[in-house]
N, CA, C and O atoms as CSV, one atom per row, in Angstrom:
chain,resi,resn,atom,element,x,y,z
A,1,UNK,N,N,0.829,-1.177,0.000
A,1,UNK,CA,C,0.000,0.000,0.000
A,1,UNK,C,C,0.878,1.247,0.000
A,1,UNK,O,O,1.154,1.932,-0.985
A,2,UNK,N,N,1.232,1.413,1.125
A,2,UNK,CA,C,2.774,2.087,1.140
A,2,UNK,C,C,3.595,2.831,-0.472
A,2,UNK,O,O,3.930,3.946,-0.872
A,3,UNK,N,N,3.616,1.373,-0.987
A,3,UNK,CA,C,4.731,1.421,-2.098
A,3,UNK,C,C,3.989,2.119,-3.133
A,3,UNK,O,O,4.563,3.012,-3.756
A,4,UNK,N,N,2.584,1.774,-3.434
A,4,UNK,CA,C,1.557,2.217,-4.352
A,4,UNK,C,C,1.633,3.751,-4.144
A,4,UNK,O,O,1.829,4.560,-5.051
A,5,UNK,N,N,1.438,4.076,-2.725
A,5,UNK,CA,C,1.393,5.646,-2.425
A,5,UNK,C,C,2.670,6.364,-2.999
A,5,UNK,O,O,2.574,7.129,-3.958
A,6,UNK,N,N,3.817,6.105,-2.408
A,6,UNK,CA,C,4.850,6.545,-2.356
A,6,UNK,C,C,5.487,6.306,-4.227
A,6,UNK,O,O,6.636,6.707,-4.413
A,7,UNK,N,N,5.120,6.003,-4.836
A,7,UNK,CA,C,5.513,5.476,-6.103
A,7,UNK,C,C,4.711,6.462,-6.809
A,7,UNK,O,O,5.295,7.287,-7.512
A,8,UNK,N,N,3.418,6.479,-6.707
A,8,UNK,CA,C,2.400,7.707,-7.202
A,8,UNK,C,C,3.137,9.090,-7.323
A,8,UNK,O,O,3.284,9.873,-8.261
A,9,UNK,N,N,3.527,9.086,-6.064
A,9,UNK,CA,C,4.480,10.274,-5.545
A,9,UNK,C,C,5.477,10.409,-6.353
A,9,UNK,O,O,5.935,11.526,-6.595
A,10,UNK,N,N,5.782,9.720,-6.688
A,10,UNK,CA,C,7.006,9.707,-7.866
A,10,UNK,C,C,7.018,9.883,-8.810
A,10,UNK,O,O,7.799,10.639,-9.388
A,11,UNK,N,N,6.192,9.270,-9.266
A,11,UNK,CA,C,5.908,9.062,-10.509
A,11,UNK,C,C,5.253,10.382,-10.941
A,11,UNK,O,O,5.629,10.722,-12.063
A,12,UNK,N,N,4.440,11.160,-10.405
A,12,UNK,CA,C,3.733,12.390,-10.934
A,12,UNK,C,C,4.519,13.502,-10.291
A,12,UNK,O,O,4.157,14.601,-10.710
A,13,UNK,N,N,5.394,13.544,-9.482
A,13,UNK,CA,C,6.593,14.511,-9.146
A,13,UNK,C,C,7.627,14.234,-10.603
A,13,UNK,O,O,8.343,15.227,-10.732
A,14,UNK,N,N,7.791,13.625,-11.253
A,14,UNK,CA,C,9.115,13.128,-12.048
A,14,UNK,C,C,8.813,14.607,-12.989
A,14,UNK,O,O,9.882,14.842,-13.553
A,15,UNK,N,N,8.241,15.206,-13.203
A,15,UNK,CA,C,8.375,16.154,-14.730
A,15,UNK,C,C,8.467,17.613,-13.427
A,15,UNK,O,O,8.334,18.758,-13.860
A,16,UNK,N,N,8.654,17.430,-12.190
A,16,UNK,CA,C,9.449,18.849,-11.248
A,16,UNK,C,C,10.374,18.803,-11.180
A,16,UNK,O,O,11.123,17.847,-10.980
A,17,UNK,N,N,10.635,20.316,-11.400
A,17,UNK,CA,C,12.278,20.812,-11.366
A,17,UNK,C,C,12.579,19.941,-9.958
A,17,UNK,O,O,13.251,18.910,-9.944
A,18,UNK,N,N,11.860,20.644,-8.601
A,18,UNK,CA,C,12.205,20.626,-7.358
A,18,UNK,C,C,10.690,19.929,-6.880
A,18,UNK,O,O,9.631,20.455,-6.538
A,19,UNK,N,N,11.181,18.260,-7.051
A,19,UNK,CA,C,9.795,17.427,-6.569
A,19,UNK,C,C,10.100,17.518,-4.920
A,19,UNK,O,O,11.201,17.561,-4.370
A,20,UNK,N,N,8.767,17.533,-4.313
A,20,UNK,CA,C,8.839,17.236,-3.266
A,20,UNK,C,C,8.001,16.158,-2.768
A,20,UNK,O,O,6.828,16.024,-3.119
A,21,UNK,N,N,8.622,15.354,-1.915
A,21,UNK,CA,C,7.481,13.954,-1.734
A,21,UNK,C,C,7.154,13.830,0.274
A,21,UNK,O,O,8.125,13.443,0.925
A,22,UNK,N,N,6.366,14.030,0.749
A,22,UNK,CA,C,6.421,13.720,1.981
A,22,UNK,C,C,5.483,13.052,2.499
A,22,UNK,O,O,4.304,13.086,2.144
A,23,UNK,N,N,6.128,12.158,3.699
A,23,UNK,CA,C,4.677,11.029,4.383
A,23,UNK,C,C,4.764,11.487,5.595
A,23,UNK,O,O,5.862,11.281,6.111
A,24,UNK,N,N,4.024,12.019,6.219
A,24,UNK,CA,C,4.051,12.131,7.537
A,24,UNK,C,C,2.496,11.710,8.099
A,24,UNK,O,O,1.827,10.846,7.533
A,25,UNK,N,N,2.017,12.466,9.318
A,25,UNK,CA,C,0.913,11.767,10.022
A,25,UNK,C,C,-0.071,13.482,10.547
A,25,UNK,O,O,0.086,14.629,10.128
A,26,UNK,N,N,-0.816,13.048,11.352
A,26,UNK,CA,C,-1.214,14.533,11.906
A,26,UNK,C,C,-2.769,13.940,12.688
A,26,UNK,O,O,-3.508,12.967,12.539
A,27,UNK,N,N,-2.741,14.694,13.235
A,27,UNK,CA,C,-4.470,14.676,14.050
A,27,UNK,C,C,-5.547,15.250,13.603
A,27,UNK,O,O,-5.559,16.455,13.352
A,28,UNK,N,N,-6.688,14.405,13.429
A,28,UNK,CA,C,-7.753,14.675,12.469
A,28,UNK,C,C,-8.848,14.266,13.737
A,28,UNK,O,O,-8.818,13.145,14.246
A,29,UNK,N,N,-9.834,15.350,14.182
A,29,UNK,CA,C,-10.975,14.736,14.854
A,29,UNK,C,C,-10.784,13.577,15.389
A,29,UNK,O,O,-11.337,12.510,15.123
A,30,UNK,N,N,-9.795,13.873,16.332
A,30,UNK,CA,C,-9.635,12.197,17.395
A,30,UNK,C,C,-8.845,11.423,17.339
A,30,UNK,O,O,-8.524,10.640,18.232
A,31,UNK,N,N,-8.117,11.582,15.585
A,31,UNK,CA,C,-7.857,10.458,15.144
A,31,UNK,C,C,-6.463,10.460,14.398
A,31,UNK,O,O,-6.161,11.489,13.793
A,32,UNK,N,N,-5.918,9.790,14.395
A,32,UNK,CA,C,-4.693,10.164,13.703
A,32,UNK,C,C,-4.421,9.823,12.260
A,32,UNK,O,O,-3.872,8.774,11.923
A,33,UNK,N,N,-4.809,10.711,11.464
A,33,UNK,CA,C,-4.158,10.497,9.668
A,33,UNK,C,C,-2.972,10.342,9.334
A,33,UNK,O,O,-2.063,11.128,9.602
A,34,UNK,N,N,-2.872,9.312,8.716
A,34,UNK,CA,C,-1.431,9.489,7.877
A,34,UNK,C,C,-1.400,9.974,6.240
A,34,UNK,O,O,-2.475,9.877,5.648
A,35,UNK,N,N,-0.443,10.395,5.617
A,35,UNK,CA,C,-0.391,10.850,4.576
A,35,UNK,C,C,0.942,11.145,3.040
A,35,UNK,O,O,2.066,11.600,3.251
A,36,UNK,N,N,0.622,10.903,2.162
A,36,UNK,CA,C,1.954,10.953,1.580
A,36,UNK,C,C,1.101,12.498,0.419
A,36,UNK,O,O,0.029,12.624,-0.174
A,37,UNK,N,N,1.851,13.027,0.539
A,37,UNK,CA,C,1.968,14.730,0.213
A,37,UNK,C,C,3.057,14.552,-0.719
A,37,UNK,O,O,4.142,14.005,-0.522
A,38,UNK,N,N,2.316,15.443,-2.430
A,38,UNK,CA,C,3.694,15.635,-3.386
A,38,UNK,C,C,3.664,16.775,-3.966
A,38,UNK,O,O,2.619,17.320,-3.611
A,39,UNK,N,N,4.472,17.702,-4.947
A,39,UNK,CA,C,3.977,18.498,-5.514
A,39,UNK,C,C,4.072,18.541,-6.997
A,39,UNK,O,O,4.719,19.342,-7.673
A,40,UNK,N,N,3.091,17.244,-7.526
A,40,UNK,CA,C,3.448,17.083,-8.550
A,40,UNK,C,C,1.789,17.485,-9.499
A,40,UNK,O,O,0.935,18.288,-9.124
A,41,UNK,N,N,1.765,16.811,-10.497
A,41,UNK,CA,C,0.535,16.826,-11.571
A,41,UNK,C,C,-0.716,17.267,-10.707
A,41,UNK,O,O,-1.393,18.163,-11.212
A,42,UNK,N,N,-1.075,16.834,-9.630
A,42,UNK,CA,C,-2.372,16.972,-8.772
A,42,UNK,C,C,-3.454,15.741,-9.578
A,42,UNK,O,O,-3.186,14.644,-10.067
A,43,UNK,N,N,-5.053,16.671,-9.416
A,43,UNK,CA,C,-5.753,16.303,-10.415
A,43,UNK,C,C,-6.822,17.269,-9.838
A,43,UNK,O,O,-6.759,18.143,-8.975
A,44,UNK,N,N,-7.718,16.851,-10.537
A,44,UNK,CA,C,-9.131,17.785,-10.506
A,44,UNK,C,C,-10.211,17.296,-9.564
A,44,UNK,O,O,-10.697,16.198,-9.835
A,45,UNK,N,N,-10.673,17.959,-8.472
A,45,UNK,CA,C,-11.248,17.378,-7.120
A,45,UNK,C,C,-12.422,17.071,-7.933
A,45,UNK,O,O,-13.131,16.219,-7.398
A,46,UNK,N,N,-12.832,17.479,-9.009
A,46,UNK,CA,C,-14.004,17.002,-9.761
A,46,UNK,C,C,-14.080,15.515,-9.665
A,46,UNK,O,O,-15.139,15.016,-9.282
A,47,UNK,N,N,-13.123,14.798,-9.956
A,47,UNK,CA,C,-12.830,13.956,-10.466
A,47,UNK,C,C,-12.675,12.658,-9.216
A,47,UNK,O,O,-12.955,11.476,-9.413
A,48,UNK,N,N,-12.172,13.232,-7.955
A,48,UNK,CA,C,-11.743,12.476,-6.952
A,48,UNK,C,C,-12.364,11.080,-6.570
A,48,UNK,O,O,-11.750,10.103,-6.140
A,49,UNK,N,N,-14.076,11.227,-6.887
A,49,UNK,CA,C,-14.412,9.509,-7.011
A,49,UNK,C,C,-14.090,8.477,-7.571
A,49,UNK,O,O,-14.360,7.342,-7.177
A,50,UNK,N,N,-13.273,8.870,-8.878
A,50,UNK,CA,C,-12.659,7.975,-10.035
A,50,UNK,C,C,-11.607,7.685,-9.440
A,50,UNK,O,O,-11.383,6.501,-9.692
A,51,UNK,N,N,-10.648,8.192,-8.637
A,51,UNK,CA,C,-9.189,7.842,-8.180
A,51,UNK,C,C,-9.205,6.246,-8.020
A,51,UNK,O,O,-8.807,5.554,-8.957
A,52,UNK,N,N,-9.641,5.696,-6.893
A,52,UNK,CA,C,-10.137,4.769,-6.075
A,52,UNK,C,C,-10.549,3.385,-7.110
A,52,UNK,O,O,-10.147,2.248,-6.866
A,53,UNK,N,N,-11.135,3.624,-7.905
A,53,UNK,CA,C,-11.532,2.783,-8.869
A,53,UNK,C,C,-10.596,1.480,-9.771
A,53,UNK,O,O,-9.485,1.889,-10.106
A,54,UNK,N,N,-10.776,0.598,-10.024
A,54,UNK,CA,C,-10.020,0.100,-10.900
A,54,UNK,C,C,-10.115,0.332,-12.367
A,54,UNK,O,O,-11.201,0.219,-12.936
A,55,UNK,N,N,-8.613,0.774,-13.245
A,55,UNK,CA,C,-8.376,0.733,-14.919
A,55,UNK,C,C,-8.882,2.423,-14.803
A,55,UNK,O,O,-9.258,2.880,-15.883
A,56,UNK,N,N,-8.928,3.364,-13.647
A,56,UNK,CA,C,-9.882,4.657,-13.963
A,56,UNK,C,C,-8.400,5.578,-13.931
A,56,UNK,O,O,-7.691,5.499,-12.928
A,57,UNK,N,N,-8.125,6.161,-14.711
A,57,UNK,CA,C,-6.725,6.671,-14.956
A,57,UNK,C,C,-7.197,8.342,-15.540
A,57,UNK,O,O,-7.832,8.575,-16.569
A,58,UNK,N,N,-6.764,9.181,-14.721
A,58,UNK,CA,C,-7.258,10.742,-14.577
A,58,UNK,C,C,-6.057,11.564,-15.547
A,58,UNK,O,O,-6.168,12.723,-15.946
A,59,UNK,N,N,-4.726,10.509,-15.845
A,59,UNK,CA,C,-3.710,10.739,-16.978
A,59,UNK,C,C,-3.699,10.031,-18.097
A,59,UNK,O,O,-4.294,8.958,-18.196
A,60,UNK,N,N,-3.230,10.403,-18.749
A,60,UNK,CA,C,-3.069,9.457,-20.319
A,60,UNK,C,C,-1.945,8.777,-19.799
A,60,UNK,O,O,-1.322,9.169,-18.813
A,61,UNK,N,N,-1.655,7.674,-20.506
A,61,UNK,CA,C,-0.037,6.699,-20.447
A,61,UNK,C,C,0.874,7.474,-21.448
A,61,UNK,O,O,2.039,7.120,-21.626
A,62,UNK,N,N,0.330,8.526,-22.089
A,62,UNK,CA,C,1.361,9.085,-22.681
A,62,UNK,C,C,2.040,10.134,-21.368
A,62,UNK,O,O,3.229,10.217,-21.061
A,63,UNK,N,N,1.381,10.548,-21.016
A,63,UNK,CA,C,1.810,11.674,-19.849
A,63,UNK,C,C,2.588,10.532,-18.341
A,63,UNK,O,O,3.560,10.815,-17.640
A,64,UNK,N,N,1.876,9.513,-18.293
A,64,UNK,CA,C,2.339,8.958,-16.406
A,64,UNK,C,C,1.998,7.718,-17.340
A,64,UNK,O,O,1.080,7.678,-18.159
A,65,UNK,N,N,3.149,6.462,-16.988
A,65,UNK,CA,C,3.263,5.335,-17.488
A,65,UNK,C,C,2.098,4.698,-15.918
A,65,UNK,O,O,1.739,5.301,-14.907
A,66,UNK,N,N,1.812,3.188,-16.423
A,66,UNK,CA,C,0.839,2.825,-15.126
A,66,UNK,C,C,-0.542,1.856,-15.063
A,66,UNK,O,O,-1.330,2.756,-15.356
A,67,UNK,N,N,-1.094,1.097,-14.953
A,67,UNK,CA,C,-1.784,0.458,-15.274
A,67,UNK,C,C,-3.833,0.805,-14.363
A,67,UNK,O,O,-4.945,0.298,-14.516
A,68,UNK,N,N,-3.423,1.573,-13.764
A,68,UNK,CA,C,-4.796,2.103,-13.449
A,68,UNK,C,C,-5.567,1.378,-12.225
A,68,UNK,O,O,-6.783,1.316,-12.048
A,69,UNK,N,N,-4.474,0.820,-11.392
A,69,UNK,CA,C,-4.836,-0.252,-9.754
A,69,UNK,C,C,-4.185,-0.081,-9.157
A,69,UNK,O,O,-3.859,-1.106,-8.559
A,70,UNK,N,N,-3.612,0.846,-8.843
A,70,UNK,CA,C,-2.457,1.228,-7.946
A,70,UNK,C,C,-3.138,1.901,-6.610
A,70,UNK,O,O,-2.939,1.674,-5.417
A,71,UNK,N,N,-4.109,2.914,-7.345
A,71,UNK,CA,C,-5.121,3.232,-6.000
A,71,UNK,C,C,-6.222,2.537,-5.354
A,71,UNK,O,O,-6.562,2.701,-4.183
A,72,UNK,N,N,-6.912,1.524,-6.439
A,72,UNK,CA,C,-8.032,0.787,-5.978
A,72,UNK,C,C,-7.267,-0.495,-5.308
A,72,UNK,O,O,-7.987,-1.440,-4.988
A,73,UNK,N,N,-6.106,-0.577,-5.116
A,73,UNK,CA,C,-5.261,-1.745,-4.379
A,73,UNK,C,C,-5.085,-0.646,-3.034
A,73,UNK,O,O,-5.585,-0.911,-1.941
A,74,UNK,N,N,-4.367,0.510,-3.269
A,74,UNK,CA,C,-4.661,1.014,-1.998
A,74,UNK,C,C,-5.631,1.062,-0.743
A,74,UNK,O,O,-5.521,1.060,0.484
A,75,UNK,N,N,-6.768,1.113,-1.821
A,75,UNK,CA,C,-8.288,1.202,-0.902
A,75,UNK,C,C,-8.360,0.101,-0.428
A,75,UNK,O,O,-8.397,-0.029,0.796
A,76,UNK,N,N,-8.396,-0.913,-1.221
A,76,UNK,CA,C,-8.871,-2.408,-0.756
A,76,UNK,C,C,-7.994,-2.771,0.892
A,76,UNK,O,O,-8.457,-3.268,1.918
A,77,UNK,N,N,-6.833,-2.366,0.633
A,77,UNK,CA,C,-5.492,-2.698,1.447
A,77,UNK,C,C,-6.070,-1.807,2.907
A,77,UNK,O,O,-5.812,-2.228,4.034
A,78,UNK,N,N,-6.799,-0.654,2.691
A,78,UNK,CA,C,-6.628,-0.087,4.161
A,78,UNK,C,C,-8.047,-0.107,4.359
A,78,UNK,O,O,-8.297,0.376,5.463
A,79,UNK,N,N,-8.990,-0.435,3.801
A,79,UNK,CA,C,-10.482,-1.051,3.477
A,79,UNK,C,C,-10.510,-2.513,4.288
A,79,UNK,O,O,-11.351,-2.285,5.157
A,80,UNK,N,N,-10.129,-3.669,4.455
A,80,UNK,CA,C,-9.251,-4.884,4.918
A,80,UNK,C,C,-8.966,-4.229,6.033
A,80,UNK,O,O,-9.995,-4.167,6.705
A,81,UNK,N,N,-8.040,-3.687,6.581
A,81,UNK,CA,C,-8.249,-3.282,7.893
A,81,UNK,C,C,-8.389,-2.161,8.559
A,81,UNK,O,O,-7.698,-1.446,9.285
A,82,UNK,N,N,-9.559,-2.185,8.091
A,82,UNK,CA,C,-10.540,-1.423,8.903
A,82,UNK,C,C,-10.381,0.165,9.058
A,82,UNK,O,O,-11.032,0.795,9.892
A,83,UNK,N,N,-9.340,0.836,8.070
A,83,UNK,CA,C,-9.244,2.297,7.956
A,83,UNK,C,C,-10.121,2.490,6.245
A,83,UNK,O,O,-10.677,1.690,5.493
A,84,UNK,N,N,-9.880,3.860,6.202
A,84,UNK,CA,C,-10.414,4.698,5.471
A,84,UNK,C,C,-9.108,5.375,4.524
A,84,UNK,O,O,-7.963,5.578,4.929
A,85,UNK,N,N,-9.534,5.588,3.455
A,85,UNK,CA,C,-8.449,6.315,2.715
A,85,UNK,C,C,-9.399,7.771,1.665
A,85,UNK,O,O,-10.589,7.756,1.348
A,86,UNK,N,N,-8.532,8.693,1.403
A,86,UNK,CA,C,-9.163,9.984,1.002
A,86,UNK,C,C,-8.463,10.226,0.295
A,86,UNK,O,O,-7.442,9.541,0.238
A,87,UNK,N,N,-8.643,11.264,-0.557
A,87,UNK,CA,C,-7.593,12.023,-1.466
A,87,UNK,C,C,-7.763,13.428,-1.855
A,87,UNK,O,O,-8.780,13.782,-2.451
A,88,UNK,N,N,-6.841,14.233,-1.557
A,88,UNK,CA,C,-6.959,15.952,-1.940
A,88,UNK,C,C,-6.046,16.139,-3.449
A,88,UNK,O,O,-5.113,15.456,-3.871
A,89,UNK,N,N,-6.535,17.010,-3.883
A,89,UNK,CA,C,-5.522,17.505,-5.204
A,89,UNK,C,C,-5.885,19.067,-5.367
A,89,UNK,O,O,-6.756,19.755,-4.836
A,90,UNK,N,N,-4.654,19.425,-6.520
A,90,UNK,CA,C,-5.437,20.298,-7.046
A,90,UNK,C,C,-3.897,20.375,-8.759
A,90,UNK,O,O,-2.697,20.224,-8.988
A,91,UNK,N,N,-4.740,20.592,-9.179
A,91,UNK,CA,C,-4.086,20.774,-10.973
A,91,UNK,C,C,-2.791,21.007,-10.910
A,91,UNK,O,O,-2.622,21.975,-10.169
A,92,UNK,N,N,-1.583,20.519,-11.402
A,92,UNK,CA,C,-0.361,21.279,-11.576
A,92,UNK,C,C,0.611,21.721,-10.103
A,92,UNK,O,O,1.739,22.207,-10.016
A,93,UNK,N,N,-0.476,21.273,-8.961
A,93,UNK,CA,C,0.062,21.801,-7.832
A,93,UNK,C,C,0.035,20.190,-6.694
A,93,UNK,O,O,0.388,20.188,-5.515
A,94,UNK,N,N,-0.301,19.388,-7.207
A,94,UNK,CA,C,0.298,17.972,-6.425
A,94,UNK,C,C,-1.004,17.401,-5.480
A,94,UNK,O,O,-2.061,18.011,-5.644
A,95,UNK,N,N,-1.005,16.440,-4.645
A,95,UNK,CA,C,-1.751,15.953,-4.462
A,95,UNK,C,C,-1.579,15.232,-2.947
A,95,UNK,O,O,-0.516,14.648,-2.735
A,96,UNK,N,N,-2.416,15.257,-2.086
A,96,UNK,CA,C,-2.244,14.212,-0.585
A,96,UNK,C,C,-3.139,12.997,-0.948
A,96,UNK,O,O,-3.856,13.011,-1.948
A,97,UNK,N,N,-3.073,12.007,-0.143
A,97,UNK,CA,C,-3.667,11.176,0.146
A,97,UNK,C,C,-3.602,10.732,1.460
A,97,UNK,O,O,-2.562,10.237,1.894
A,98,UNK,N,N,-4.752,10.874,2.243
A,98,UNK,CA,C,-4.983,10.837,3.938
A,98,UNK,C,C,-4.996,8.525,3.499
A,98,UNK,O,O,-5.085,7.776,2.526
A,99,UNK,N,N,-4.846,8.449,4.947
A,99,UNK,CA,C,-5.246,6.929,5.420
A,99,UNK,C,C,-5.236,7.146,6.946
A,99,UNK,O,O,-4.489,7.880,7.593
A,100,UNK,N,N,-6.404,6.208,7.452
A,100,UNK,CA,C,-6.387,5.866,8.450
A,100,UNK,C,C,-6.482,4.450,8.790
A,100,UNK,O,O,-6.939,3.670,7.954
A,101,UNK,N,N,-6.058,3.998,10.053
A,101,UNK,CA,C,-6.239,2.733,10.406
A,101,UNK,C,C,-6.466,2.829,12.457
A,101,UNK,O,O,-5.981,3.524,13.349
A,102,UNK,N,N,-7.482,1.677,12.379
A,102,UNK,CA,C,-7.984,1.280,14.048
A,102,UNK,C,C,-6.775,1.309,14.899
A,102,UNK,O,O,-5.716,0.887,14.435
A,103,UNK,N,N,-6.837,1.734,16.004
A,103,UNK,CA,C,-5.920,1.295,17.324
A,103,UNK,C,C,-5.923,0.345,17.014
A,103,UNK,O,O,-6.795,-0.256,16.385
A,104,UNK,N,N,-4.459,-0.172,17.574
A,104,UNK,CA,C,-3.950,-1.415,17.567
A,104,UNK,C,C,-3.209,-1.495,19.109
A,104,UNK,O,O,-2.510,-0.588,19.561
A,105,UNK,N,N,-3.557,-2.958,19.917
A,105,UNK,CA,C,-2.452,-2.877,21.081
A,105,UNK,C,C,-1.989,-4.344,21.095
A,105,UNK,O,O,-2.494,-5.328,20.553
A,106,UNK,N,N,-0.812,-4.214,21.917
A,106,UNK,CA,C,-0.093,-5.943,22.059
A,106,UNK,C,C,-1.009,-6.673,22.853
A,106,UNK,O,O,-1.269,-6.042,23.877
A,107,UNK,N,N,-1.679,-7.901,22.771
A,107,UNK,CA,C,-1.738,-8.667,23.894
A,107,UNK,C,C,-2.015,-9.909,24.251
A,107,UNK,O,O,-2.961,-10.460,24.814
A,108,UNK,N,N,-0.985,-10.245,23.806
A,108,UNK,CA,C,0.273,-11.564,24.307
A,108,UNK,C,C,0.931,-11.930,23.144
A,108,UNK,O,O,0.329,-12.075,22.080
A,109,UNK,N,N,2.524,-12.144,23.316
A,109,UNK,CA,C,3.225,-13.025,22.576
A,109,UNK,C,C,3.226,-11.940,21.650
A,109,UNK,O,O,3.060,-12.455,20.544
A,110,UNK,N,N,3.322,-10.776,21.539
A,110,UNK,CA,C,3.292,-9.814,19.779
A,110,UNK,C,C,2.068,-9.735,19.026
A,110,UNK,O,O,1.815,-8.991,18.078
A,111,UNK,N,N,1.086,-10.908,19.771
A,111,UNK,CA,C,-0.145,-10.476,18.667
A,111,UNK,C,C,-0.574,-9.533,19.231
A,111,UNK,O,O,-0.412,-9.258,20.420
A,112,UNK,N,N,-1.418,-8.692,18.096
A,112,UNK,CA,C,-2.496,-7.574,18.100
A,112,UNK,C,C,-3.452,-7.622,18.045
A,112,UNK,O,O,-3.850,-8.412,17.189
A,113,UNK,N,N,-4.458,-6.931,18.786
A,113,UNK,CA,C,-5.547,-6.940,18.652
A,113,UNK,C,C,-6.061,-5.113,18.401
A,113,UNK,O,O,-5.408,-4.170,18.847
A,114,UNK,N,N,-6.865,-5.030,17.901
A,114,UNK,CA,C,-7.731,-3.871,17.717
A,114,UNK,C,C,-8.733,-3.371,18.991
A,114,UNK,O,O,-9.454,-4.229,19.501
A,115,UNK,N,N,-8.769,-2.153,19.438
A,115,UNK,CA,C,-8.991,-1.936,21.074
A,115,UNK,C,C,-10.531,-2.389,20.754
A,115,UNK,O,O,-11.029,-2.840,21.786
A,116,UNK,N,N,-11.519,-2.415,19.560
A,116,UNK,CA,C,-12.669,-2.984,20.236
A,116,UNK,C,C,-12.701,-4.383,20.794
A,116,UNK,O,O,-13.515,-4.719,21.655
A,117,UNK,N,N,-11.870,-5.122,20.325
A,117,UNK,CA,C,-12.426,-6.630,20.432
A,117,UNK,C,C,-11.098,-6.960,21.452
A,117,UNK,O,O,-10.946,-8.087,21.922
């Protein structure tokens, strides 16, 4: 999931002089978001339901090489456990993508459990 994000990031930073790619985290209503932040192609918030989708590609393959599941593998991946994923853009000026995922605590032996259960 990770790699999908962070590769996006790349991949649509590659035509900046001075790409910038960052993942960090932050507090959202309670909760803690994580995020990979670029300043590359963006896209059009019009558009933001299509991201998510599978084969739904908001670039041509002439412009960003790519097969069009890179984000709907994302979703599925943090969809599976039990977070949420979002996406901000805007044209020419780059793009975030929030994720969240459930508390997690140790208990016993390294396994995890999720604080409801």
């Amino acid at each position: 999931m990770l790699t999908n994000l962070l590769g996006n990031a790349w991949k649509f930073t590659s035509k900046q002089d001075q790409a910038e790619i960052t993942f960090g985290s932050e507090q959202r209503n309670g909760e803690v978001s994580y995020f990979v932040r670029d300043n590359g192609a963006g896209f059009d918030m019009a558009y933001v339901d299509k991201l998510f989708g599978a084969f739904q590609r908001l670039h041509t393959t002439g412009e960003f090489e790519g097969t069009g599941i890179g984000l709907a593998t994302v979703q599925r991946v943090i969809n599976r456990h039990g977070g949420r994923v979002r996406a901000e853009g805007i044209v020419n000026e780059g793009a975030t993508f929030y994720f969240t995922l459930p508390e997690f605590k140790e208990v016993r032996n390294g396994e995890q459990s999720d604080l409801t259960g």
